[in-house]
N, C-alpha and C positions, 0 to 999 in steps of 0.2 A: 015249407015251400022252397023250393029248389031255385036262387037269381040265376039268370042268364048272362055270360060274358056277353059284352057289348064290341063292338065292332074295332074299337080301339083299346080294348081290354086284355090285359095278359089273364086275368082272374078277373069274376065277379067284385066289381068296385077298384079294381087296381087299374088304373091308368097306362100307356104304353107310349112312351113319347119316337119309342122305335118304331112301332108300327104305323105311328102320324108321319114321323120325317120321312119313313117309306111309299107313305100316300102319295106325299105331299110332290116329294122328288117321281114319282111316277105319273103324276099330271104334268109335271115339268116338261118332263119326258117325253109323252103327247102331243106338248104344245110347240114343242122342238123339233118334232117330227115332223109336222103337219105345215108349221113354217119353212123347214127346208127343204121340203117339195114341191110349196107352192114356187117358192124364191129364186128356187136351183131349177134351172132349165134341164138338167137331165133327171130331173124327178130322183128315184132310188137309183144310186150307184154305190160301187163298192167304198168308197168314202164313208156317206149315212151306215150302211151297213155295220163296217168298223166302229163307227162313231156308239151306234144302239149297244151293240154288245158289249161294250166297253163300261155305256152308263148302264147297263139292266146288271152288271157285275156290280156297279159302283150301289147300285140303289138297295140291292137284297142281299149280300154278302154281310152286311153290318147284323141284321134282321139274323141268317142263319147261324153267324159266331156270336150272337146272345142266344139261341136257342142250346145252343152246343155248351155255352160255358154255364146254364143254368142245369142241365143233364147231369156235368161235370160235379158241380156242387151237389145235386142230389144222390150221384155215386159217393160221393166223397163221406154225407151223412148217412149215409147208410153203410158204411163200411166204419166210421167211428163208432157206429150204437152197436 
């Protein structure tokens, strides 16, 4: 019978504390939005804007240079055997 990776799974039963602190800082995210809109009398300005890209860089770049350096290691083994 075939498990199923889980939502915060790199593999079946392997844990991912990368893909939780990407959650996690992604509700952050959210919750930062939604306050500085209501707060900020000009609702979305080029400010917030700046501010988004900056964290959606900060929150998933960590997430893609673990994908990248785990690719790396499976070139690497297969290029030893």
């Amino acid at each position: 019978m075939e498990q199923k990776t889980g939502f915060f799974e790199e593999a079946p039963g392997i844990k991912s504390s990368t893909r939780l602190n990407s959650f996690l800082l992604l509700l952050f995210f959210m919750v930062f939005n939604v306050l500085w809109i209501k707060t900020d009398g000009n609702g979305i300005n080029g400010n917030l804007i700046i501010i988004d890209i900056i964290m959606l860089i900060a929150i998933f770049v960590p997430k893609y240079l673990h994908k990248i350096a785990e690719k790396a290691l499976e070139i690497k083994d297969l290029k030893i055997k």
